[in-house]
C-alpha positions in Angstrom: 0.0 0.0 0.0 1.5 3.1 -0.9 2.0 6.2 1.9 -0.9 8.3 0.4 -3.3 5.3 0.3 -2.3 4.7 4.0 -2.5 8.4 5.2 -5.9 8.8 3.1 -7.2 6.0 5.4 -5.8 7.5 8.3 -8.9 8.5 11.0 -6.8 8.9 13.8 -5.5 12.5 13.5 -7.1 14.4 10.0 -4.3 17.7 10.3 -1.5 15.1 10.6 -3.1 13.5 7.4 -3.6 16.8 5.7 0.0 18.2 6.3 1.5 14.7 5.6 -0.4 14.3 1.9 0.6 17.8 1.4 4.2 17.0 2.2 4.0 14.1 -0.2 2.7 16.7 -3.1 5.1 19.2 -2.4 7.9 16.6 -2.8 6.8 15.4 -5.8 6.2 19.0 -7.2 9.6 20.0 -6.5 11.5 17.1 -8.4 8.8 18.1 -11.2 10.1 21.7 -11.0 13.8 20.1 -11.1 13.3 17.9 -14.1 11.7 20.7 -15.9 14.4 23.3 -15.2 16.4 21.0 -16.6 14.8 20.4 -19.8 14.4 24.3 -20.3 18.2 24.9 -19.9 19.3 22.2 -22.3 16.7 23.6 -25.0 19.1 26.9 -24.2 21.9 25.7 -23.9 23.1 26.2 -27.9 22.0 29.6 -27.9 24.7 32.1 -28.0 24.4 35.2 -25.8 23.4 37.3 -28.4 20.8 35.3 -29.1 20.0 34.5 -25.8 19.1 38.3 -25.6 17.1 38.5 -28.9 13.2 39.3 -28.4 11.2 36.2 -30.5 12.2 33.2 -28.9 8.9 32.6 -27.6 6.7 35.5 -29.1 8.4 38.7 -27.6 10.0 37.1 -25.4 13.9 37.0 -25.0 15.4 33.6 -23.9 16.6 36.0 -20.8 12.8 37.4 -20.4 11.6 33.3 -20.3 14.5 32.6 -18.0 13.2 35.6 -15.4 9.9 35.1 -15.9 10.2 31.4 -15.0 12.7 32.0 -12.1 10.2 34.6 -10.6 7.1 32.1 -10.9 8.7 29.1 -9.4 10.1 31.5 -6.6 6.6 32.3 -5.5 5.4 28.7 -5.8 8.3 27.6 -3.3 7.3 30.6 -1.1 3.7 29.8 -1.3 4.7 25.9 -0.3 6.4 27.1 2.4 9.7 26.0 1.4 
């Protein structure tokens, strides 16, 4: 039986339950964030710096813009996980 099955049939104490299934998502979520960082730099990775600064990589947006805006994004969803 896997730890969520086992903490979703957990009566004896729900908060325990709730913070443990949301400590089980937030683990998951952050290797998610790690594998995806990881694809997104290897797609930039053969992108010279000039072009790493040109606006149209993805619409306006600069391969430096995508970079911030990401970084920004996934910096509030840690913040909000209470990482």
């Amino acid at each position: 039986m896997s730890v969520l099955a086992r903490l979703e049939g957990c009566q004896a104490c729900p908060q325990l339950r709730r913070r443990e299934i949301a400590r089980v998502d937030t683990h998951g979520l952050l290797k998610r964030l790690d594998r995806e960082w990881q694809d997104l730099l290897q797609s930039l990775r053969g992108l010279s710096d000039k072009a790493t600064l040109r606006p149209g990589l993805v619409g306006e947006w600069s391969g430096k813009d995508l970079l911030g805006h990401v970084a920004t994004w996934e910096d509030e969803a840690i913040k909000a996980m209470g990482r």
